[in-house]
Each structure stands twice: as C-alpha cells, then as structure tokens.
N, C-alpha and C positions, 0 to 999 in steps of 0.2 A: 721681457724677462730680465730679473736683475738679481744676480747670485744664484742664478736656476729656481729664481721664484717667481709665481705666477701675479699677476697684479692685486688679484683679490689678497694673497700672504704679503704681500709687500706693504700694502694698505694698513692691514692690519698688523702690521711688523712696525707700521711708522707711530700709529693709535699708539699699541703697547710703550713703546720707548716714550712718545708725549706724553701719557700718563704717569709712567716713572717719575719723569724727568718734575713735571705738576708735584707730584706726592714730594718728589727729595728738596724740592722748594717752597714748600706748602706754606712755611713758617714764613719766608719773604714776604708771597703771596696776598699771605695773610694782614702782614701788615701792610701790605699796600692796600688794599681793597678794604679792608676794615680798620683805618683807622681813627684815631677817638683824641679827644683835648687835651689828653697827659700824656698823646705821643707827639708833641710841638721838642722838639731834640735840636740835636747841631750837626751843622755842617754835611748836610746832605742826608741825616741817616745813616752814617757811618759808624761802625760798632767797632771798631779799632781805638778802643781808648788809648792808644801811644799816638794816634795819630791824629785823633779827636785833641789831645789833649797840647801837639804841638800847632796846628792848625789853629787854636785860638791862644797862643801864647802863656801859657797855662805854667805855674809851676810849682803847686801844690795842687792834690786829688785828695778828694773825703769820698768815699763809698761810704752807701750804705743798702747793709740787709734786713728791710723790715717786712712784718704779716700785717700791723694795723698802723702804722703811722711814726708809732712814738721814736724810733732808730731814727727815721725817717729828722722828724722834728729837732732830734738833739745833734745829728751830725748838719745837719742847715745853721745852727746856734754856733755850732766850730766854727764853719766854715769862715760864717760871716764875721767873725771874732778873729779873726786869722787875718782877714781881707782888710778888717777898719783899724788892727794896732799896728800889723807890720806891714801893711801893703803889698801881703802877698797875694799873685793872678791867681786866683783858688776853683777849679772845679770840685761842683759837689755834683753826683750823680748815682742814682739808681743802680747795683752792680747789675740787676735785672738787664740792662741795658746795653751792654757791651759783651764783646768777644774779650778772653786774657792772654791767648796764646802769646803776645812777646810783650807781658807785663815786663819782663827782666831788662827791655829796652830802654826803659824811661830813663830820663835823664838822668844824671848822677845827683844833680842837685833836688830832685823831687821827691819828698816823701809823699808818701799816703796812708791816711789815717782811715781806718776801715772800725764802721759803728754798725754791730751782728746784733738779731736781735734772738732769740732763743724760742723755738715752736713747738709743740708737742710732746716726746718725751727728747730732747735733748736734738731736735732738730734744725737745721737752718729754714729760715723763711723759704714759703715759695718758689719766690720770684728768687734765689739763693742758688736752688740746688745744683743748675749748672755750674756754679761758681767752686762751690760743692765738691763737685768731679774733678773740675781743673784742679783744685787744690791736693785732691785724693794721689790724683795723678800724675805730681809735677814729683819728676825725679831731685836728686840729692844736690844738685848745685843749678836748679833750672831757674829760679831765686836768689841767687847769691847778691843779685843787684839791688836787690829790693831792701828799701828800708822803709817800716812802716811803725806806727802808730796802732794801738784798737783798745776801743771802748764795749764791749759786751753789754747787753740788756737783759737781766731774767727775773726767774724768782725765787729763794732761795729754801721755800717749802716745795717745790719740785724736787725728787730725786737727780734728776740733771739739770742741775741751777749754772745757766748760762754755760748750758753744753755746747751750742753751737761756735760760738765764739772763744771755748776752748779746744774745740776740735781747728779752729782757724788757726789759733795758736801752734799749736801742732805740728798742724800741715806745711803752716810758712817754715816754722823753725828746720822741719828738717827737707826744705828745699832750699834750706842755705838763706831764706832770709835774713835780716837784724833788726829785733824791738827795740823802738826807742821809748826811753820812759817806762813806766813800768806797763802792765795790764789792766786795768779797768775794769771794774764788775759795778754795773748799777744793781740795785737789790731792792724789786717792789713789791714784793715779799714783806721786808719790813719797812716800807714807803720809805725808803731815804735813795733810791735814783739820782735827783736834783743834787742832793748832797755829794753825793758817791761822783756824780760827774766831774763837780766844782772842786773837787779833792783831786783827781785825776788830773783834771784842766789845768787847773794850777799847775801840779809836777810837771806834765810834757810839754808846756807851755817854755815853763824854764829849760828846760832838755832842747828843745830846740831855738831855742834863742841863741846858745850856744853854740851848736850842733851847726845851723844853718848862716850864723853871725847875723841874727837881727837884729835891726834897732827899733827899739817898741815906744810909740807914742799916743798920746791922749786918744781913745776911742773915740772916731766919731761917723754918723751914720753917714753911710753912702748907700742910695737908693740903687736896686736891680732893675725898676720896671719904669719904663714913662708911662706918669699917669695925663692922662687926655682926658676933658669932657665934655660929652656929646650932648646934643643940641636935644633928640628926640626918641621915642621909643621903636625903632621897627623890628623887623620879624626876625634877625638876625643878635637883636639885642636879649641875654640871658634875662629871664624875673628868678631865676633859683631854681631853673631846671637841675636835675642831677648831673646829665650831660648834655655835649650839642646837637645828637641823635634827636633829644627830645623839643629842638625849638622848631617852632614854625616854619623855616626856612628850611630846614632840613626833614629828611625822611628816615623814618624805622622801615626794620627791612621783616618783609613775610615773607612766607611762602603758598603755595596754591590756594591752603586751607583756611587762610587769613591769620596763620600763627607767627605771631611775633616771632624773631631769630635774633640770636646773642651775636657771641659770646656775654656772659652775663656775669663779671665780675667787681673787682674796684674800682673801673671803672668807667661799667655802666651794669644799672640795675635796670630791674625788670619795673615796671609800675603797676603794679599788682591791687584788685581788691579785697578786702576787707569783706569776708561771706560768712563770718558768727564771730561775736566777740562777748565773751560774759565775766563776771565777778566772783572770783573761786573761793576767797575768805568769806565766813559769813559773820567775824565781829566788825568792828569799826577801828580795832589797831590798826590793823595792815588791809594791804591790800594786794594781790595779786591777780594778772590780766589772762586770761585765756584768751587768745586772738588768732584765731582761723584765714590764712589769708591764701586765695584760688591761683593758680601758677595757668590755669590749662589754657591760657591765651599768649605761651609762650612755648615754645619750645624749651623751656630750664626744667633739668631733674635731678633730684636729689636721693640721697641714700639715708636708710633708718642709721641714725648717730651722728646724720650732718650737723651743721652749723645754719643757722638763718643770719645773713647780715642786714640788719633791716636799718636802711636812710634816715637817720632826723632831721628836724629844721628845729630852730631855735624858740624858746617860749617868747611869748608878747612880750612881758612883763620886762624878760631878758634882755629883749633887742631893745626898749627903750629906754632902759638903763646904761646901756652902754652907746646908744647914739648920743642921749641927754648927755653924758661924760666927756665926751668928747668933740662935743655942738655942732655934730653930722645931719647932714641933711639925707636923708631917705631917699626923696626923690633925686637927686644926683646920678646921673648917667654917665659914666664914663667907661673906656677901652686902655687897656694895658700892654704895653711892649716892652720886652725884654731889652735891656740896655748891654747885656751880654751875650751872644748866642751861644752859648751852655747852661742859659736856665731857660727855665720853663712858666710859662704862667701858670699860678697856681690852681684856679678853676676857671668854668668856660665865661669868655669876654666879650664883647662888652656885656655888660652889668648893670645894677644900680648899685650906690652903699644900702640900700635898706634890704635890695637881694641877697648882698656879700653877708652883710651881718645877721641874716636870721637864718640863712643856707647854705654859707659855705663855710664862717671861721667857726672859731671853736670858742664863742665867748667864753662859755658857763665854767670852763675849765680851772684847776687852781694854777696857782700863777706861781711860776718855779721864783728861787732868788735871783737867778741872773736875769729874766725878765725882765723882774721888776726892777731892778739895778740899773736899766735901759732907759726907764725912761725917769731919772733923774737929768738929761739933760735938756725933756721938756717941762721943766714945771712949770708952773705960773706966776711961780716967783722964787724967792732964795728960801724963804723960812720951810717951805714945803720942798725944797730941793735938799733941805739940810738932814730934813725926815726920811727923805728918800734913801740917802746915801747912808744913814743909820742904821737904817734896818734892811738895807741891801746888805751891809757890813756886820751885820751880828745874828749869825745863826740860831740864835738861843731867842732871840726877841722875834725875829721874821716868822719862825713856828707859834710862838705864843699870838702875837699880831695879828699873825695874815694867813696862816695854816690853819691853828686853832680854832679860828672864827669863820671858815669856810668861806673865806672871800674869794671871788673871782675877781680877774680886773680889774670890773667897772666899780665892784664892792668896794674892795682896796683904794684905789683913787679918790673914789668920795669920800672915804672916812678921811684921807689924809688933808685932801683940799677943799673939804666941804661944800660951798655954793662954786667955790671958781670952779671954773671948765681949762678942761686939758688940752684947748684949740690948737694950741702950738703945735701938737702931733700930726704927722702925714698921715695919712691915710694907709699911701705906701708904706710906710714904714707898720703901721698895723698891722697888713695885708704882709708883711716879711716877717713879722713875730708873734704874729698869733696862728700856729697850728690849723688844719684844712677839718674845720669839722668830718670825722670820720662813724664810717657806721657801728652800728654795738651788733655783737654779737649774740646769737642763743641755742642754745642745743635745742634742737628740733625736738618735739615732744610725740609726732605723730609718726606712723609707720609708710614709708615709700610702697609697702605690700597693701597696705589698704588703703591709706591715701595718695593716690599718686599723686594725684593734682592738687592737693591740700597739702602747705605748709600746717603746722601747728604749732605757736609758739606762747610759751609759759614763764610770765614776766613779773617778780615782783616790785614792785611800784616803791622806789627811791624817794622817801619825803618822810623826813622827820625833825620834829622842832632842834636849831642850832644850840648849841651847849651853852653859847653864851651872851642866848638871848636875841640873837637877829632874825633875821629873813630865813625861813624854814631850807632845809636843805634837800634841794629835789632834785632828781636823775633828770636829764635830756630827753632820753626814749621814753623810757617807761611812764612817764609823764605824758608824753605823744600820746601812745597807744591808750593808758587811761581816757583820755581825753574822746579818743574815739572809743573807746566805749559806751562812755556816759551819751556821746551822740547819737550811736549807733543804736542803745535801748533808750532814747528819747530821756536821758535824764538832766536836772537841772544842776549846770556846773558852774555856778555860781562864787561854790564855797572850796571849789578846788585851788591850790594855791597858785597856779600857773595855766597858760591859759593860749590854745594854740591854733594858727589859720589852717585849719583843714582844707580847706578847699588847694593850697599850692598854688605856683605861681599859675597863671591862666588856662586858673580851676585844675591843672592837670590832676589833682588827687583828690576833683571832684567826687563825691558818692564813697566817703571811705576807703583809698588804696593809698597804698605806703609803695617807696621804693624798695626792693629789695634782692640779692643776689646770693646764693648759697656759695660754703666754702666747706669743700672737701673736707673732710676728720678720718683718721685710723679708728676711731671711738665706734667699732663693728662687732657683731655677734660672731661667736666662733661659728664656722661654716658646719661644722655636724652638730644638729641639732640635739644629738644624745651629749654634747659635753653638759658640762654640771655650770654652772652661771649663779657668781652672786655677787651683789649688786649695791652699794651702797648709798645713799642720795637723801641728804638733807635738807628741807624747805625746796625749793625749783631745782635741784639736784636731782630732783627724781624724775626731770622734764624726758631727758634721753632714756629714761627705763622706763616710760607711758610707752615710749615708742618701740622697745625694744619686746614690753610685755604684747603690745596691739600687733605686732609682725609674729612672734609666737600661735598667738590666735588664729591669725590670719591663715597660718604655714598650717596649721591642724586641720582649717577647715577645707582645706584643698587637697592634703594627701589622706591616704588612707595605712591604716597599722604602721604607723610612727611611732616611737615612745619617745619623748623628750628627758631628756635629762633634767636633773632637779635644778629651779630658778627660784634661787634666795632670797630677798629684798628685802634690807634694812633700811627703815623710813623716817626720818627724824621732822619732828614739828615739834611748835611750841604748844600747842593745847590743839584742842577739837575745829575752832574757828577755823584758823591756817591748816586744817589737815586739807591737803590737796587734791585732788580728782577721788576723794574718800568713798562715791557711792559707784565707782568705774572696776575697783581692785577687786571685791566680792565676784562680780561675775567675769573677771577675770580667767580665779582663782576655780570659779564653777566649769567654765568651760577650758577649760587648762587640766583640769582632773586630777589633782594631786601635786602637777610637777610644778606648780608656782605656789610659794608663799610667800606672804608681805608681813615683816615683826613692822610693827611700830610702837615708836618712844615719844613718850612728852616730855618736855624739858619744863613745861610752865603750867603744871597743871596745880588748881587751886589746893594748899594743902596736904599736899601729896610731893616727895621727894622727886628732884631732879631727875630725870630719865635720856641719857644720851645712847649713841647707836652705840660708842664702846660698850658700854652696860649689858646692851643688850646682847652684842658680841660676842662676849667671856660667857655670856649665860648660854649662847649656842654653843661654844667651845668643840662640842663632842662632832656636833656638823659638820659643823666649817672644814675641823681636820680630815674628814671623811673625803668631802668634796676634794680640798685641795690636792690629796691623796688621790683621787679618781679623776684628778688632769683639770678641775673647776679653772673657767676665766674669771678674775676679779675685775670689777668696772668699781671707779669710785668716783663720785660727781657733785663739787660743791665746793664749799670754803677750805682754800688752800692750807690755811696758816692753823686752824684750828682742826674739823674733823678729820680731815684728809693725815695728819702726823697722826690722830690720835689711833685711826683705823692704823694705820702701819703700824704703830706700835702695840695696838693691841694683838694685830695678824704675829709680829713676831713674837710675843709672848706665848700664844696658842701655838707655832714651832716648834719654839723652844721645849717646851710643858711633852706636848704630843709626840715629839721625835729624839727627846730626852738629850736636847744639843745645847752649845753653848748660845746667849742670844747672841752674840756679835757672827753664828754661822749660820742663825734662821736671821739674821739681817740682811746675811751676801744670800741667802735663797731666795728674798723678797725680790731682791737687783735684778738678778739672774731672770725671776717672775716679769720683772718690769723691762728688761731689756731682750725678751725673748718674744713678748707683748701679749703675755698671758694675765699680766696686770696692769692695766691699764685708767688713765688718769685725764678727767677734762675737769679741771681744778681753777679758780680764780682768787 
C-alpha cells in the first residue's frame, strides 16, 4: 500500500502519469523515432539557436520562413553572399527548427536577417506559426537586443501582399527590436522578386558594412559540402528516390493491415498510383489532364479544398541539356558532407549526378540575375566572361536576353558559349545554387465525402511555342502527368515535346504512381449547409468547386429533408473545347434540385464578343446582392493578377450600387468579408 493505494491503483496511477508524460513529449518522440534526410541538423539536435549559434562560432543568422521553397532558396543566396564578400561565420537555418525564448541573448555583434514568406490570406508559413506566437507574445523590451534585417516574399494581387512578413515587422518593432536598412517586399505578383531582392540586397548590404565595420572583397566561391566519389552502386546509394525511407536499405513503416504510415509531407511523400487519367479538352490548342491517383495504400487523408503536392522529376530532354552543358557524367556516384555542422545536405546521399539532375535540382527553372552573375567566374574564357558580367550588370538587357526568351540555365549558357562546355564548374557549387527541385501544387478537385481514397487532380498542361522562336516552353509536372496519360491510354508520344522515365529510380513508379503528399488549405465549405455559396473559377479554377459541388451531392444523398442553400458558379473558358468536366455539371445541377447553378462565359468564341465572369457578374447583380445579404461565402479560384482584381472589383461595384454606399466603404466590407473568411481566395 502506497498513499493508501492498493497495488492494482498504483499500477494504474504510474500507466496514467507515463502516458502524460509520452503525449507532453510526443513532439521529441517524434523526432527521434521518425526521422527523415532534412532532419541531418547541428550539434546534437539542439533547438536553442543562441546556443546552436555559439557552439559553432557563428556570428551572423539568416532565418527563413517558407511554404514551397522559394524564402528558403533566396535567404541560402544571402547567406552565402555574406560568407564569400565579408567572411562572415553565417548560419542559415529553418525558423521551423529552433526554440526563441532568449533570442534577446545573442551577441551584441549578431545581426539576423529573417526572409518570411507570405501563406494564405496573409499568413505565416507552416512550419512559421510557432514563430508566430513567440513574436505575438514577446512583451515591449523582450527584443530590445535584437537587430535584424527582413526580406518578405508575396504577391501583390493578394489582398494581404506580404502580410506575414509585415506582421514580423510589427511584432519585432514593438518588442523593442531595431531594423537595419530598410524592409523588403519581393512582389511575384508583378514577377520582379529577383529584382525587388537585388534593390534590397544592395541597400542593407551597405547598412551593414557600416553598421558592423566590414571589409568587403572580391566574391569568391567557398564550397559547404565535401564532394567524394564512390566506386559503386549499393542499397544504400539514392537513384532519386524522394526520400531515404524509400531506398532499399531502408524500411517504410505499416501497420497490421499492410497500410503504409506517414507522416506525409515535404518531406516524404506517399508513392501513390495512378487509377484513371484522361484528356478533358477536346481541341488540339490546349490541353488539360484529369488524373485520379489511389491514397488507400496509405494511411494519408485529405479534406474537400486541400491541396495535392504532387513530386516531379526532371524531362529527358532537360537533363541532357544540362549534363551536355556542363560535361557531367550521369553515371558518377558520389556522397556529400557538410564542411559546416550548421548545414544540411540538400537531398538524400549518396547519389549519382544523373539522379541529382533529373530528381532532385530544379534545372528547368528561370535563372534569377544574381545567379547568373555567379558564374562569370567560370567561363571558358574572357570573351564569354565579358558577356557574362554584362548582362549580369544591366537589368534592361538580362530581361530581354535571358527572361524574355525563357532560358533556363543550361539554355542560357549555351547561347552565350556555344560548343564550349562550362567544365570548370563544381558540381558543388551546382548542387549550392541551383534550388531542391520542389513539388507543384493543385487544389484537389475531388470530394474527401465521396472519394476518400481518391485524390483528383485537374492540370492544365504548360507548353506553348517561345515568343522568340526557341525551344517551346513547358511545365515540369504537368508535362509528367501528360506523359502518363498518353501511357496510361496506350497513346503514341512521340510528338510530345518533352519526354519522361516513368518507371523511376528502381522502377519505383513502376505501373503509373507519382510521389505525392497533401497540404492542409482553409479553402472549406461553410459548415451549414443552408449558407448561400458562390463560387468563382476560371479554366482549372474551377478544380476545387468539382469538389466542393461532388461533397454537396454526396451530403444530400445521405441526409434526409435538408435544404441546401443556394450554390452559384461562375465558369469561365475560352470556347467549348476547354470547357471542363462540361458533361458532369448537368447532373449535378439535376440531383442538387435547384440549389446549384453553373453561369458559364466564353471568352474565345468564334464571332461572337468576348465573354468574361465579370460580365457575367453585373448581369447577376440582383443575386449576388441577395446572397451576400443572406450571409453567402465567396470562394474565388484562379489567376491572381487578372480575374481574381476583376471579381473584387466587380463585387464592390455591386455594394456600392445595392447598398447605395460610397465604393471606398463596400471596399473596407470586402476586407472585413476576407478577413472574417467569408471570402476566400486560392489564387496564383
């Protein structure tokens, strides 16, 4: 007997308390027991960045907050920019990654430069939001030490264009932090990012030259990783698996019922196949992929308005273009180590180059100026070194040049230096400035109420002749997924421009399966089915309203004396060809019984005046006011820059008009609609 309890309560007193104790360190746990090839970190696993940071002699920090990479890619470009003019010990690291509690500790001489990247309707990344909290929560002199740097990432057709990063603003300022240089706004919105950085870079560059007394000299590369190369291939050695989960030496984890188990994120996806894929335009302009892919050999689930992130690899065509470029050998094997233990290898190692380059960098991508500015110090000679540093140096010529003509890299390089090869280049040095191939995204088109185990995802296909006469200009994925289409219904792809190994490294994506992992969205139905819903979605825009119309369905045919509220759908195509799931909306709208209708607009029809969804809009006027007055959620899904302004502006007109107000106070009602999340935006 212990505290007057009998053995059997005591037993069950100690259970209870292990279990707590399990659940209140779950997150530890977690990473110990599950961890994956992007958690290779420093100094034990220590999340004390004051203490990470003096442990490796450290005395500048880059944070970064990103959702797909790109923060990620431009706060790595500072860093190492920081490291090769002034030799400063520079961590860059994941904010995902560490505790802040006595950020206020760092040295006096330490700045940090924090690159946010902006999520949803004015969110912080993810892997952010603890970051998030500490900042919420840090009283009025808990910062006073702190001096920092920030670069923001957004878009500036978002109503919160680079909110997250002004909300960091904010927060630092009134914990007594101090901005050095000014703020930063990349803006890709109107694609000048690259520029918007290099504007930036430049000022706090000088700001702390000053500020910190550096002496800045000639840039020159100093490599992060030892590159080794190995003799042979075994089980241990990556072909472009997604992660190390998936190589031979290693095990995926089941459970009884032989169901795959996650976690299932950035990084690691599911390997999913491919179980219907067909061709939804019926001309020969475009092309758009309807692609079915089966989850139920995984434990992963998703919600109607998620996100699909679905894995590419690299086109043939691609990879031999830039191994040719660079006179890399494919078969080449080798293993990487960090020369620093505050980075990380970038993907799983060892390797081959001909794995790296089709699966893990990001060739096909456009090539910012400061890149390309890099590798003037390899050329292959002076006259091509002269070109380099030319149009490194003149932003008006690098957009006409190398922007305008949709060069990537390997493109660029060979117009400049024609037959010669760029050999002089490290590999490492590559593998340091070429970006981690990352997944694309897609609003799920299918309904988690009907399909549970069925992703649906609705893609249209990237490939249209170059403006100025080259090499046609194609998407990464959407190229993929084509590809397996034409496979998948036995067609001949011959005359496709681009051209892809399906099978994966050892066959793993044998029989049609792609990698892929879902990502959480607010982009949800309001929970009472009687609210009023409308919907707007032009070309694959209208991917998330298949889903939202098919969970509708689904909910009718399970309850009984339901009334749904009215569900509007504005649809915008260019003619009949691209109208999309056009023979699916009818019976829809039959078994919906009133409370769904679909307006659709041509914009291209033979003869016949342009027809866009604003048009259509104003021509509902009398509706729209109706609904929005009876509590309607707005969903708007599609081209950020164009439809998406036009709809708001048309919505505030129809305020204005309807509620007899000024427009600048049915503008503050839309905000209010949008930050309430009664209007809501998955916009690109």
């Amino acid at each position: 007997m212990i505290l007057g309890l009998d053995n059997t309560d005591f037993y069950v007193l100690c259970g209870l308390a292990l279990a707590i104790g399990l659940y209140l360190k779950r997150d530890t746990l977690k990473e110990l027991f599950m961890s994956n090839d992007d958690d290779i970190t420093i100094s034990g696993g220590s999340r004390d960045i004051v203490e990470v940071l003096r442990e490796n002699g450290k005395n500048y920090l880059v944070l970064f907050g990103s959702q797909t990479g790109t923060a990620e890619d431009y706060a790595k470009k500072f860093a190492k920019e920081l490291a090769a003019k002034f030799e400063l010990n520079v961590m860059c690291a994941d904010i995902e990654k560490y505790d802040y509690h006595n950020l206020n500790e760092l040295p006096s001489n330490v700045v940090v430069s924090f690159f946010i990247s902006t999520y949803g309707e004015g969110d912080f990344p993810d892997g952010a939001v603890q970051f998030e909290e500490f900042l919420q929560n840090a009283e009025s002199s808990d910062l006073e030490n702190l001096k920092y740097t920030i670069f923001g990432l957004g878009n500036s057709t978002y109503e919160f264009y680079n909110g997250a990063a002004k909300k960091a603003v904010k927060y630092l300022d009134q914990a007594g932090s101090k901005i050095i240089g000014k703020f930063g706004q990349g803006d890709d919105g109107a694609g000048t990012t690259d520029e918007d950085f290099l504007s930036w870079k430049s000022d706090v560059l000088e700001v702390l030259k000053d500020q910190l007394h550096l002496d800045e000299h000639e840039q020159r590369y100093i490599p992060s990783f030892k590159f080794e190369k190995l003799g042979s291939i075994e089980e241990k050695v990556s072909l472009g698996e997604p992660s190390l989960q998936y190589l031979p030496c290693n095990k995926l984890s089941f459970n009884d019922e032989n169901i795959q188990l996650g976690p299932y994120d950035l990084h690691q996806p599911f390997v999913a196949p491919v179980v219907k894929s067909f061709e939804l335009c019926k001309g020969k302009e475009r092309s758009c992929i309807h692609t079915e892919i089966d989850i139920s050999g995984s434990n992963m689930k998703y919600s109607t308005g998620d996100h699909a992130g679905v894995w590419p690899s690299n086109a043939d065509e691609k990879v031999k273009d830039f191994l040719d470029i660079f006179n890399l050998d494919p078969e080449t094997i080798f293993d990487l180590s960090p020369l620093d233990s505050t980075i990380k290898v970038p993907f799983p190692t060892p390797t081959t180059i001909g794995a790296a380059a089709r699966h893990y960098m990001e060739i096909t991508g456009p090539v910012s100026r400061q890149t390309f500015g890099l590798f003037e110090q390899f050329a292959p000679n002076e006259d091509i070194k002269a070109k380099i540093a030319e149009l490194a140096n003149d932003k008006s010529a690098f957009a006409k040049e190398i922007h305008g003509k949709y060069y990537n890299l390997a493109d660029a390089l060979k117009e400049l230096s024609g037959e010669n090869k760029w050999d002089k280049v490290s590999f490492v040095f590559l593998i340091e400035t070429i970006p981690r191939l990352q997944p694309r995204y897609y609003s799920i088109s299918s309904s988690s109420l009907c399909e549970k185990q069925t992703i649906h995802v609705t893609s249209i296909v990237e490939d249209f002749p170059n403006p100025e006469g080259g090499k046609p200009v194609v998407g990464v994925t959407t190229n993929l997924l084509r590809n397996i289409e034409y496979a998948f219904n036995g067609k001949d792809n011959k005359d496709l421009p681009v051209h892809y190994d399906l099978n994966g490294p050892r066959s793993l994506f044998k029989n049609f399966k792609i990698p892929i992992h879902v990502r959480r969205s607010t982009f949800k139905l309001p929970s009472n089915p009687s609210t009023p819903v409308l919907m707007f979605g032009p070309g694959t825009g209208v991917a998330p309203f298949r889903g939202f119309i098919r969970e509708r369905v689904k909910f009718i045919e399970n309850q009984e004396n339901v009334k749904l509220g009215k569900h509007l759908l504005f649809y915008g195509s260019r003619n009949k060809d691209d109208f999309l799931y056009q023979n699916e909306w009818p019976e829809y709208a039959k078994k919906l019984d009133g409370s769904f209708e679909m307006i659709v607009c041509h914009s291209r029809l033979p003869n016949e005046k342009k027809v866009y969804i604003q048009d259509k809009l104003i021509e509902r006027e009398a509706d729209v006011l109706g609904m929005i007055n009876n509590g309607a959620f707005i969903y708007v899904c599609g081209d950020a820059k164009g439809m998406a302004q036009g709809v708001s502006a048309a919505l505030v007109d129809i305020l204005s008009r309807g509620k007899s107000i000024e427009k600048a106070e049915a503008s503050e009602m839309i905000k209010m609609l949008k930050t309430s999340g009664r209007y809501q935006e998955d916009v690109w």
